[in-house]
C-alpha positions as CSV (number, residue, x, y, z in Angstrom):
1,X,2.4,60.2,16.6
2,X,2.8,63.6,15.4
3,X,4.1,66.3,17.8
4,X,2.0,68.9,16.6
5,X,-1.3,67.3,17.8
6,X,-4.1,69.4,20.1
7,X,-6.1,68.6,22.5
8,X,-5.2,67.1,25.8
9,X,-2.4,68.0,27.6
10,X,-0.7,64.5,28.3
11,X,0.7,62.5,25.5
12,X,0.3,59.5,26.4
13,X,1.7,57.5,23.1
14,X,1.1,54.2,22.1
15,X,0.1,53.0,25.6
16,X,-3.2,55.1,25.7
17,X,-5.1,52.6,23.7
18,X,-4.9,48.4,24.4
19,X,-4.4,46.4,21.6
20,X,-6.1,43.5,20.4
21,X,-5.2,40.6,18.7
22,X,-6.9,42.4,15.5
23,X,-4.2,45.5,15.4
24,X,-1.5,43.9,17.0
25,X,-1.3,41.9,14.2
26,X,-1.9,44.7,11.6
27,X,1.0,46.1,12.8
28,X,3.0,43.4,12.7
29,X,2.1,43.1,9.1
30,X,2.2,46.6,8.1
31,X,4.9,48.0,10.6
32,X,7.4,45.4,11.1
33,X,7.3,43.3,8.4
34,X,6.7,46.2,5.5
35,X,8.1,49.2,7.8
36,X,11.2,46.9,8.9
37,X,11.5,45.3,5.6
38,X,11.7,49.5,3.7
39,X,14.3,49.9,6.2
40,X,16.6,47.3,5.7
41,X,16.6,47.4,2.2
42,X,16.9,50.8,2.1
43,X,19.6,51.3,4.3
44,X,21.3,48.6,2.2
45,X,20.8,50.1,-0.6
46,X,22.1,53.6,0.4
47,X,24.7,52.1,1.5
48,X,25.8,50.5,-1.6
49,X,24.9,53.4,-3.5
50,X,27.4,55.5,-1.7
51,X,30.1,52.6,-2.4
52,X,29.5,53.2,-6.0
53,X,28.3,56.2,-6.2
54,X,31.0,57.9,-3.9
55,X,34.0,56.9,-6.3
56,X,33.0,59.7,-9.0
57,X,31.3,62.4,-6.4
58,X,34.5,64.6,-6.7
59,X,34.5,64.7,-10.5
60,X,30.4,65.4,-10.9
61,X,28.0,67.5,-8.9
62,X,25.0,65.9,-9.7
63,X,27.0,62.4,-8.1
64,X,27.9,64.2,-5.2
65,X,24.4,65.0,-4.8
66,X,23.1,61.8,-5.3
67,X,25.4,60.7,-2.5
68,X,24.6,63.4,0.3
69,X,20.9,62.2,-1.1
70,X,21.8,58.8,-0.4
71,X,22.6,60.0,3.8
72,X,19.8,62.0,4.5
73,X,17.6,58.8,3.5
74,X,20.2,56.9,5.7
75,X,19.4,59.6,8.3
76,X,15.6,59.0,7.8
77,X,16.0,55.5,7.6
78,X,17.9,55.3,11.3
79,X,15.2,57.5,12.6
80,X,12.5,55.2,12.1
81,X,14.7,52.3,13.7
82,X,12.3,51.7,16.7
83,X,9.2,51.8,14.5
84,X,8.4,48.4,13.7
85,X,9.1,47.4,16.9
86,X,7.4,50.2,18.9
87,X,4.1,48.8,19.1
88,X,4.9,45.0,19.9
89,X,3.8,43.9,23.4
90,X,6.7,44.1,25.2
91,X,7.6,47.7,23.7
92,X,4.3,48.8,25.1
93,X,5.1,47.7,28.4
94,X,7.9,50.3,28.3
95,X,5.9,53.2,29.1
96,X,9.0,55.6,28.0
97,X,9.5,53.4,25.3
98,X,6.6,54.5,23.3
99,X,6.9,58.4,24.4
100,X,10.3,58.7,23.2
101,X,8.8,57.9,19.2
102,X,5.9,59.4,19.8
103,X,7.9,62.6,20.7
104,X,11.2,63.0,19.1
105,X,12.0,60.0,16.4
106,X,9.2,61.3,14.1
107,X,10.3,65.3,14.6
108,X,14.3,63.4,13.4
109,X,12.4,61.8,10.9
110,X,11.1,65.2,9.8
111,X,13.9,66.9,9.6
112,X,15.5,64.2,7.4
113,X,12.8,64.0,5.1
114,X,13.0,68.1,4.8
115,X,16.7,67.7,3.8
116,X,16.2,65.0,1.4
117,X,13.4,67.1,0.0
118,X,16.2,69.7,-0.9
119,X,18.8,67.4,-1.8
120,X,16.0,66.4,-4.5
121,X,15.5,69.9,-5.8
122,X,19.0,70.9,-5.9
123,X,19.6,67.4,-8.1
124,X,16.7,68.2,-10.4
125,X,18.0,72.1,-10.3
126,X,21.5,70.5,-11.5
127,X,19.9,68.3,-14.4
128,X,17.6,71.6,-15.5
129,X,21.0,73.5,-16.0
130,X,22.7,70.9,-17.8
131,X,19.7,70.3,-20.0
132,X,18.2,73.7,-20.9
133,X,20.4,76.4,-19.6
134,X,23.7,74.7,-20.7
135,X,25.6,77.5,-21.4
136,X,25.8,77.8,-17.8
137,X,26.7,74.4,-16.8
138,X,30.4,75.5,-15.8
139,X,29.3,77.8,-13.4
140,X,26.4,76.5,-11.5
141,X,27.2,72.5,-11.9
142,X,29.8,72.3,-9.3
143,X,30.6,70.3,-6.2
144,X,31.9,73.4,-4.7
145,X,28.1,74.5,-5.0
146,X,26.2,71.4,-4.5
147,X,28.1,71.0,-1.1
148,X,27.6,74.7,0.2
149,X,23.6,74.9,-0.8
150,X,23.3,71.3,0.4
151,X,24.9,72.2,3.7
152,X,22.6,75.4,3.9
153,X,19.7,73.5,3.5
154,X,20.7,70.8,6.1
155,X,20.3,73.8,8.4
156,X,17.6,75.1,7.7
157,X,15.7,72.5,8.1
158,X,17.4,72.0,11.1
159,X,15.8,75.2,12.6
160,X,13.2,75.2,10.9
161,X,11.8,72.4,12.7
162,X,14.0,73.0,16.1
163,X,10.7,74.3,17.7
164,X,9.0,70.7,17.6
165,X,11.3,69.4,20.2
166,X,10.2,72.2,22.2
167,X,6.3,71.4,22.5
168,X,6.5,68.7,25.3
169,X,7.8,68.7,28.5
170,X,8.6,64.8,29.7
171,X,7.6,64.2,33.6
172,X,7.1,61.1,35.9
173,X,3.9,60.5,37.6
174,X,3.8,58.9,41.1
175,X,2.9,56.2,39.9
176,X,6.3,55.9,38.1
177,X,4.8,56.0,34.6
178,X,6.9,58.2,32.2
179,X,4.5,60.7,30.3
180,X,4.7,64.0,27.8
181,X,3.0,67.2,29.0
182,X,2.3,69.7,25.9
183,X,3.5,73.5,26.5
184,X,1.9,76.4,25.9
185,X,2.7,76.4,22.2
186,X,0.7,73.9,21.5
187,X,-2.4,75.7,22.7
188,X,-1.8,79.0,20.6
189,X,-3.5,79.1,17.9
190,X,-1.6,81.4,15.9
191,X,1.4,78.9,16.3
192,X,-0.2,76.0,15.3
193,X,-2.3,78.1,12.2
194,X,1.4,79.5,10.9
195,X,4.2,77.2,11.9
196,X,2.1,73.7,12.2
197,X,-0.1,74.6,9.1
198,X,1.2,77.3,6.7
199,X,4.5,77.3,6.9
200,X,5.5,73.7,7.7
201,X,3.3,72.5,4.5
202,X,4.5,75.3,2.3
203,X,7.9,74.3,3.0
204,X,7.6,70.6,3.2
205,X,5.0,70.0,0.2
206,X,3.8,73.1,-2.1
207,X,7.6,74.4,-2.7
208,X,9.4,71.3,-3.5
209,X,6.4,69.7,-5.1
210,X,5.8,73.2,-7.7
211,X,9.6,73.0,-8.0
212,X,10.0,69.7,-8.8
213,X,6.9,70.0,-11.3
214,X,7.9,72.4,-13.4
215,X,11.8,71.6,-13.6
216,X,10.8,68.1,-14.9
217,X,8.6,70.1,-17.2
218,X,11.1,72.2,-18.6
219,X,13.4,68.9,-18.7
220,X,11.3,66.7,-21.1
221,X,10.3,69.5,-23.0
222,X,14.0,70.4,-24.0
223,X,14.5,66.6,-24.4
224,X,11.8,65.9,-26.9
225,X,12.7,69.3,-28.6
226,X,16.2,68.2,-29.0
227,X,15.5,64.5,-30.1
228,X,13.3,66.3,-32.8
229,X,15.9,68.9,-34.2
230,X,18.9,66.8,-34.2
231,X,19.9,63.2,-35.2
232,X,21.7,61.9,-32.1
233,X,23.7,58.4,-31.5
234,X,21.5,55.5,-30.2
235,X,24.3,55.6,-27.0
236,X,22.8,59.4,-26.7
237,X,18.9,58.2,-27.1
238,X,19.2,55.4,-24.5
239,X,20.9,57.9,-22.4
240,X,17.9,60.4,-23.2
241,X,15.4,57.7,-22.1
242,X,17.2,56.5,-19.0
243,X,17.2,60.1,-18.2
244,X,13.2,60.7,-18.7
245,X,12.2,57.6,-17.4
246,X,14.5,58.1,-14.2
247,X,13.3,61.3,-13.8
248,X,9.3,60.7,-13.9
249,X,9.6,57.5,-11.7
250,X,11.3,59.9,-9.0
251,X,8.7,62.7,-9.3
252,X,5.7,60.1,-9.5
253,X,6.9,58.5,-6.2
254,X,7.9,61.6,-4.7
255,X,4.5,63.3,-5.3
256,X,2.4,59.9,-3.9
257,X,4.4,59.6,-0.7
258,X,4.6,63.2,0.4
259,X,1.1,64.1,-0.2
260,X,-0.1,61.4,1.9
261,X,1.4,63.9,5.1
262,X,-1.4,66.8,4.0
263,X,-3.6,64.4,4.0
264,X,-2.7,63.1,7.5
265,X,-2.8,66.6,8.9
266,X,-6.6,67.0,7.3
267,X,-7.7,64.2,8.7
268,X,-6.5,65.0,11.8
269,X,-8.6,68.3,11.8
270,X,-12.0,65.9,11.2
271,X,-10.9,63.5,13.8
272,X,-10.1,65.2,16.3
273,X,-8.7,64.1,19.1
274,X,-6.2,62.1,16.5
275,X,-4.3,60.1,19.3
276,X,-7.5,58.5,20.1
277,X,-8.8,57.7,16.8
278,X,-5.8,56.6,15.4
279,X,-5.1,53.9,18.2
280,X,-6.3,50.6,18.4
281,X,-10.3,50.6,17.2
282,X,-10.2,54.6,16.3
283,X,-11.3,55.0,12.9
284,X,-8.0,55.9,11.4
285,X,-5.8,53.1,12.9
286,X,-5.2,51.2,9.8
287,X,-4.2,54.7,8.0
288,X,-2.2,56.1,10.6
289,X,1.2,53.7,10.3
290,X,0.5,54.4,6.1
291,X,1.9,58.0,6.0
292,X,5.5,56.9,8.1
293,X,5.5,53.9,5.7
294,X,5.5,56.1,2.7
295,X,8.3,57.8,4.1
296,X,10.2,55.1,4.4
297,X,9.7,53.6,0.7
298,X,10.7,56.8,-0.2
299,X,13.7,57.2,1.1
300,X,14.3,53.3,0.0
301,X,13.1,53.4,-3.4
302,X,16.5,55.4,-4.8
303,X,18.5,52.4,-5.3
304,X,15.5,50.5,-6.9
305,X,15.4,53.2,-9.5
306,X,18.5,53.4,-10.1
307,X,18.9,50.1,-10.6
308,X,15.9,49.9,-13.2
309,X,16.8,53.0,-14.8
310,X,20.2,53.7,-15.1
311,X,22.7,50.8,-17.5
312,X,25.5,52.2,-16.4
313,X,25.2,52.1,-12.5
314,X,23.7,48.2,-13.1
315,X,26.9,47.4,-14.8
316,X,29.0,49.4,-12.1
317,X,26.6,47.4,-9.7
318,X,27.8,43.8,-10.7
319,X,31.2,44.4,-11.1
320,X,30.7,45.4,-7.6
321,X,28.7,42.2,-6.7
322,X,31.2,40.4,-8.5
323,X,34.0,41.8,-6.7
324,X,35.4,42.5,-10.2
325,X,38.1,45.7,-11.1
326,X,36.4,48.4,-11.9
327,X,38.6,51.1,-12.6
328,X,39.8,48.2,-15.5
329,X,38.4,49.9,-18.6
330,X,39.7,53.3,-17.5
331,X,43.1,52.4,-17.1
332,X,42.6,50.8,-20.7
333,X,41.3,53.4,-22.1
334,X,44.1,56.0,-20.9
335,X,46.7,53.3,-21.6
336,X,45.7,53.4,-25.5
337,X,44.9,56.9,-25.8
338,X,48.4,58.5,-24.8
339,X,50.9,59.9,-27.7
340,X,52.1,57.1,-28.9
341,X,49.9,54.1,-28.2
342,X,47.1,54.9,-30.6
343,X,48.1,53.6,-33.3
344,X,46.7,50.3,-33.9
345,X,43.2,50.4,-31.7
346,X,41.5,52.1,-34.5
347,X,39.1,49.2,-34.1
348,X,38.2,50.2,-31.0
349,X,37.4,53.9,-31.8
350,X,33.9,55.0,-32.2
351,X,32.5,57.4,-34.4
352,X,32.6,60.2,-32.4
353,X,35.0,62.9,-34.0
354,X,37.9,63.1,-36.6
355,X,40.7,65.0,-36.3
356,X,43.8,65.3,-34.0
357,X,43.8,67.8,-31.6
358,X,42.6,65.6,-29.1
359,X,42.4,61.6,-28.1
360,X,39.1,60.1,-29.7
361,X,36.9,58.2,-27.1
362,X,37.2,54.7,-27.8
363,X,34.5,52.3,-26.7
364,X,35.1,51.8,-23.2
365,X,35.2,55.6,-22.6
366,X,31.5,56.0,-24.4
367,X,30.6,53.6,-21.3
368,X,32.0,56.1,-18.7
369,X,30.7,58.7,-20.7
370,X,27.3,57.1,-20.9
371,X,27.2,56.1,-17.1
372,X,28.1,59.8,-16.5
373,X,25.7,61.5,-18.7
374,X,22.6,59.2,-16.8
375,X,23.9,60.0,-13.7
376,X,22.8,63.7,-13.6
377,X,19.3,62.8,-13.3
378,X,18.1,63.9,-10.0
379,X,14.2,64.0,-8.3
380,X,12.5,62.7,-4.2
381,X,10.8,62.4,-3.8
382,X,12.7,61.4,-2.6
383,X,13.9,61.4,-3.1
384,X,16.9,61.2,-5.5
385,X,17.6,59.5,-9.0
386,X,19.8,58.8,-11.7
């Protein structure tokens, strides 16, 4: 299942291996039922996120972020499609049926889970600047910014992993069977040493992970720090929790499902050949479909957390459900705050400021405001959060 596998020179996918009643119905338990289930919810959710999310992406950069998060899980998602379905018996009477995953859905797959890695840093990168560098939140907490660095991440990843697709050559036999023939590069051992080893880990794992790490770091330490120095308004400490709380749930799940793949690839090296082993009766079949399912709750789980974690996108989230207005408390709140119309809702006003050489944020507003403020939460381990 992994594209970067030595040993012999045909790839013969799922097919090479029988199964028995024994797998066949460990992977309908663990690859359709769990892998489909991860996929439908996710793709779901991520879809729903975008509905709600996608409203307020122009006015926040950390929302837009969250949002182009939200498609390269899609992305991830849609490359898995096949996968709980790729190992049922009729699939495996398909012989191209199985070469096609075993070739190119998982390098797809890849390349998503590379983006969404750097969608998560550049959320956690807009949340460090807004928390302990916020002197410089004008400049570098853009859209303008998230959307160019997002897009140059998108391709890089895109050629960072283009040379995947290159490692097989697909050819019919005479007896009409449909089989992978590995190219030179996957016999050089300096390719597979830098690219396959060093490079592709360091990229995919030890960057983002060290990243991530020491950004949330940073993050709680300035939050604690300015809970201790300052009294603060219990909207701003629920806001400060849903913040911390979002933000280790991301990095916690992030950090379990991606190091699962370093794992993979070590195990690999003590098992070799890994296509054989990690079939039907090898000694790593029942941990071979874990890894792809961990990529796929990953790219799921967003919504969960932000659902969990965030008050203001679980209000915005049944008004939605409800097929309620929500723009309704914004138009109120503009409504009472121009000249003129603010006499009389002093009942409404909170505590917030006293003077007038401005409007003072009434209630609903603190909401927005609230909503806004734990929506620059990012992490992702995937994937992404609020």
């Amino acid at each position: 299942m992994d594209s970067t596998i030595t040993g012999d020179s045909t790839l013969a996918g799922a097919t090479a291996t029988p199964f028995t009643r024994g797998c066949l119905l460990y992977f309908y338990m663990v690859g359709t039922l769990v892998g489909g289930s991860f996929i439908i919810i996710g793709l779901i959710g991520n879809c729903i996120s975008l509905i709600i999310l996608g409203k307020e992406g122009k006015k926040s950069s950390t929302i837009q972020a969250l949002c182009l998060l939200a498609v390269a899980d899609t992305g991830l998602l849609l490359a898995y499609r096949l996968f709980p379905i790729m190992d049922t018996p009729w699939a495996l009477r398909i012989n191209s049926f199985g070469i096609y995953p075993g070739v190119h859905m998982f390098e797809v797959a890849r390349i998503c889970n590379q983006v969404s890695a750097f969608l998560t840093m550049i959320l956690m990168w807009q949340r460090y600047v807004a928390v302990c560098l916020p002197h410089k939140a004008k400049q570098l907490c853009t859209v303008r910014i998230v959307n160019r660095v997002s897009a140059c991440a998108t391709l890089a990843a895109v050629v960072f992993y283009l040379p995947n697709f290159f490692l097989y050559t697909f050819k019919t036999g005479d007896d009409g069977i449909f089989y992978a023939v590995s190219n030179s590069m996957m016999h050089n051992e300096h390719f597979q040493m830098i690219y396959s080893v060093i490079l592709t880990y360091l990229v995919s794992y030890i960057i983002p992970v060290v990243s991530l790490l020491c950004m949330s770091v940073a993050i709680l330490k300035s939050l604690k720090s300015h809970s201790n120095s300052a009294a603060t308004s219990a909207n701003s400490q629920h806001a400060r929790k849903d913040l911390t709380k979002s933000s280790m749930a991301i990095v916690v799940i992030y950090l379990v499902c991606q190091t699962l793949q370093p794992i993979r690839r070590i195990l690999m090296w003590a098992y070799d050949p890994y296509m054989e082993t990690g079939g039907c009766g090898g000694q790593l079949f029942y941990f071979s479909y874990v890894p792809h399912i961990a990529l796929m709750f990953n790219s799921a789980a967003n919504f969960g957390i932000y659902i969990l974690f965030a008050r203001g996108f679980r209000k915005k989230l049944i008004v939605f459900l409800t097929r309620r207005n929500a723009v309704g408390p914004t138009d109120s709140y503009e409504s009472k705050t121009k000249p003129g119309n603010s006499k009389g809702n002093t009942n409404t006003q909170a505590p917030t400021g006293i003077g007038n050489k401005g409007p003072i944020a009434t209630a609903p507003a603190l909401e927005i405001m609230k909503f806004s403020d734990a929506m620059v939460q990012s992490g992702r381990g995937n994937p992404g959060t609020i």
